[in-house]
N, C-alpha and C positions, 0 to 999 in steps of 0.2 A: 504494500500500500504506500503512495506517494501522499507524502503531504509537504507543499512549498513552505519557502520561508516566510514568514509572519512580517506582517508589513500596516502599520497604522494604530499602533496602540499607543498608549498618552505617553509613553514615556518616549516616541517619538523615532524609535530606532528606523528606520527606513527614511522615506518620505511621507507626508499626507498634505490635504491642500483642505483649511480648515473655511466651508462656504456660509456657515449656516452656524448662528446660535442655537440655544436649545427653545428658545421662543420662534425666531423663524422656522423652523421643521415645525410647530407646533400648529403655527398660521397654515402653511401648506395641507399639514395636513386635518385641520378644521376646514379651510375651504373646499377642501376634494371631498368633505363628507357630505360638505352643503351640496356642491353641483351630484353627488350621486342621490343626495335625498329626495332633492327639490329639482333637479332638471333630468335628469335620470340616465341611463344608459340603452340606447337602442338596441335591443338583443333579438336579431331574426330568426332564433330557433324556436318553433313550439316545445322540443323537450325541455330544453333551458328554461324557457319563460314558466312551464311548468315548477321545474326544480325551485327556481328565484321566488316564486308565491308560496307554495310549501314553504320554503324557511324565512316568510315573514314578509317578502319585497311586495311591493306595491305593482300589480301589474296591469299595462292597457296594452292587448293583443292586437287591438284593432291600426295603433299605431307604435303595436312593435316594441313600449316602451316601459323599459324598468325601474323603478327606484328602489333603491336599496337604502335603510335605515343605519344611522351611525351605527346602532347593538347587532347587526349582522356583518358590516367590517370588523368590526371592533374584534368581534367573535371569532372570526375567520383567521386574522391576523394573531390572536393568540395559537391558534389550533394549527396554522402550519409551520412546518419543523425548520429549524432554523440551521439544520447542521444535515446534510444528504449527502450519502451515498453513490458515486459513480462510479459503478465497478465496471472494469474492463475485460474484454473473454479474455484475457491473461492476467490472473489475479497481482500482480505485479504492478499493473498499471491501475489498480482501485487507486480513486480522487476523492476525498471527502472535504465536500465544498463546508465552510463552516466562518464566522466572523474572524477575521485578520489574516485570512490565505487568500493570498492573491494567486490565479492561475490564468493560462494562457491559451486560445483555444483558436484556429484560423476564421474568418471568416466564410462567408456563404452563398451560395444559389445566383454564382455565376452564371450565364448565360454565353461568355465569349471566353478565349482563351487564344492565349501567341502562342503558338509550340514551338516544340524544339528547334522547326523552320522557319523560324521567324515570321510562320503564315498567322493572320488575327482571320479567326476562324468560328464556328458556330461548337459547342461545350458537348464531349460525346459521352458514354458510358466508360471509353477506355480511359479517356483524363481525370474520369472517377478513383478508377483502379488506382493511376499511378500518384495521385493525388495523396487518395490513401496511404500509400506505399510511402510518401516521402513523409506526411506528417506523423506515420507511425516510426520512424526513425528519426522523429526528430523530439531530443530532448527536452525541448521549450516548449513544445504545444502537448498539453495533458489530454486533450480529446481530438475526437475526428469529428465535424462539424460538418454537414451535407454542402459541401464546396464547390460543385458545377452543377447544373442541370444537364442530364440527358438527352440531350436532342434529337438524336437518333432513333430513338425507340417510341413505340406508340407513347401518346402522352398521355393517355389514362392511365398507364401504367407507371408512369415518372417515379413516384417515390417508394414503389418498390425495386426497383433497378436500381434505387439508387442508395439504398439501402443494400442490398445485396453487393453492390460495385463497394462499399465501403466496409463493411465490416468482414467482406473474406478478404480485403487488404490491411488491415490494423487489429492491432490487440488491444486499442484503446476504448472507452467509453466512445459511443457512437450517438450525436444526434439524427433525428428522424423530423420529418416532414407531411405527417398526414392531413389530408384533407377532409375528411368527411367519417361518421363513423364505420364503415366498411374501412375503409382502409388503413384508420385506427387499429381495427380489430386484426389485419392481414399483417400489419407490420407489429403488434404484437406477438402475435402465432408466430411469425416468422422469427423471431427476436428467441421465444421462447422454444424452439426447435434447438436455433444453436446453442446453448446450454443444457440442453437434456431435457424439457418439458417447462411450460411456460409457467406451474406454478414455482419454481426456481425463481423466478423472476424478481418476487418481493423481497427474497434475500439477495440475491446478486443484479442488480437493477444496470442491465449493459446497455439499455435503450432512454433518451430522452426524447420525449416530443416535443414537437414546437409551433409557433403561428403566432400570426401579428392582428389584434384590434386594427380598425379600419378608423384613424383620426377624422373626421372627430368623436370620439365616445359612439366609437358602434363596434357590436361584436358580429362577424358573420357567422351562420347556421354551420359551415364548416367548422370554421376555428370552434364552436362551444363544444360542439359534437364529437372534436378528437378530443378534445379536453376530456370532457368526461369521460370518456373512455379510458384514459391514461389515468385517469382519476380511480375510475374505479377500479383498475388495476395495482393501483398505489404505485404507479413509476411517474418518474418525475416529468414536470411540464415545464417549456420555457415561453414566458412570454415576452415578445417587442415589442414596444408598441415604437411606431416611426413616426411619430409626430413633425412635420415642419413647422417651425414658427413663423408666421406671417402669411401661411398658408392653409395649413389643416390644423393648426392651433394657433394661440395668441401670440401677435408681433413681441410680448411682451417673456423674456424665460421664463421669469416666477408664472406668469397664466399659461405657459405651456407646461411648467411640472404638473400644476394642476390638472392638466385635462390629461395630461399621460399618467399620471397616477391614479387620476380616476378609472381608466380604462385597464391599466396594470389590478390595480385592487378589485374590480368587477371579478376580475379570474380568478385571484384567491379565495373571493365569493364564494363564486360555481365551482371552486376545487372541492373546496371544505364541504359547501354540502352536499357533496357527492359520496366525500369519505372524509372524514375529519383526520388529519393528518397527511394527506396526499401530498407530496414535494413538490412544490412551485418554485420558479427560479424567474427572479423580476427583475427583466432587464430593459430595456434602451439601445434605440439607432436611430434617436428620434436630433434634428441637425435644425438648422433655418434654414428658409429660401432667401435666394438673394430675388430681389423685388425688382430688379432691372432686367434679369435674364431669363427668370422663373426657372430655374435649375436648386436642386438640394445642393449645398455649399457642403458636402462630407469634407471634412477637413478644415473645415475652420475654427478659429476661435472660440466660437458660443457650441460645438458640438462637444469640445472639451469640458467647455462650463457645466454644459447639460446632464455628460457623462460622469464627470465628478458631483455633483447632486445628486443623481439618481443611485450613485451606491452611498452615499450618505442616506437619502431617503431609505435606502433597504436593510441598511445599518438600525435607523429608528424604527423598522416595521424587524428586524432581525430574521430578515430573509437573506438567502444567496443571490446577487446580485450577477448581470452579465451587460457592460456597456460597449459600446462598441467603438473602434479604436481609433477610425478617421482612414 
């Protein structure tokens, strides 16, 4: 089992970039309660909206529309685990994400790739393969992250091929990408095959899924759908939300944490009561638009700022955080 070196505690050993009193995280997250009480979150799934009324939320079908009550975050955010498990099908490579370990992980769901011929080209199954192959030998990245799209292969099939293209190349913790609950359920079986049977899974959890809220504050019927699924498996779930500021959130950071923590908190929500205790991992890729070009600025300035708040925020909710690098 790997665990990195500890980075950000008061006695300062590493580095940390201190953004926020303990009254600002408090503002933040008092306003995220109000916009999910009082303005709500658009959730397109009948199961979900089901789920969300069961455990107390305010629900209108008719316009899609949830409110969730300060005492069912509140709730939610105690009930999930603040310290998870990412084992790798080489027990060598288990990651246990948990407060003051920082780890390293590539990013995702490319589309294009230059190869070795300096061709910029359309992303195949085989760049999967070798993809995998170099991030499992590479010391610095603790996981395999779904790194190209498949282009090649039918596309309703996408995130099983690409799941298969990645974890018969790494012995690492492998994230997944389902869309809907079938495919949820195919890429767990599958998951659970390679370990010897899928009820292994809760003890050696080799699979994380993932999916992104739809800024502003809307969940799609896909993304609720694998969640729960993964939910009720108890393997862990990663959410982004990709918020732009000036765009699909407010021009302003502090009103875009808020709208992206609203929609990050919606799915600890629907994790929790699905199974109280199910691994959530609350992450960020959320950047500004630049207002002249209407392009996402990845790499600027305020995506820095955004990304170091959002693992402070998940610091104060003591969840495992995932921001993204620029």
């Amino acid at each position: 089992m790997k665990r990195n070196t500890a980075a950000g505690y008061n006695t300062w050993v590493g580095c940390g970039v201190q953004l926020f009193s303990d009254n600002d995280l408090e503002a933040i997250h008092s306003n995220t309660l109000e916009v999910m009480g009082k303005t709500g979150i658009n959730v397109q799934s009948p199961k979900a909206m089901d789920i969300f009324e069961q455990g107390g939320a305010k629900v209108d079908r008719e316009k899609q529309n949830v409110k969730i009550p300060a005492y069912m975050v509140e709730e939610a955010v105690r009930t999930a685990p603040g310290k998870v498990l990412m084992a790798g099908r080489d027990p060598k490579n288990d990651v246990i994400l948990e407060y003051g370990r920082v780890n390293f992980i590539p990013f995702g769901t490319g589309v294009m790739v230059v190869d070795e011929n300096g061709e910029y080209r359309k992303s195949t199954k085989k760049d999967i393969c070798q993809l995998a192959t170099i991030t499992d030998a590479l010391d610095q990245m603790d996981f395999c992250f779904d790194t190209v799209i498949p282009r090649d292969v039918d596309q309703r099939t996408v995130c099983y091929h690409s799941f298969e293209g990645h974890i018969n190349n790494t012995t690492k913790h492998v994230f997944t990408s389902p869309e809907d609950t079938h495919s949820a359920q195919v890429l767990i079986e599958m998951a659970g095959k390679v370990i010897g049977g899928k009820e292994k899974l809760k003890d050696r959890p080799i699979i994380t899924g993932g999916g992104c809220p739809i800024s502003p504050l809307s969940w799609s019927e896909g993304l609720c759908e694998s969640m729960i699924e993964y939910a009720k498996a108890e393997l862990p779930f990663l959410l982004v939300s990709m918020a732009m500021a000036g765009g699909t959130s407010p021009v302003t950071l502090a009103g875009t944490l808020v709208t992206q923590n609203a929609e990050l908190l919606t799915g600890v929500v629907l994790s929790q009561l699905v199974q109280k205790g199910a691994p959530v991992i609350y992450g960020s890729s959320t950047t500004n638009l630049d207002l002249r070009k209407a392009m996402a600025t990845v790499g600027s300035p305020e995506l820095s700022l955004i990304s170091s708040a959002v693992a402070k925020l998940a610091q104060f909710y003591n969840l495992p955080s995932f921001v993204a690098g620029g």
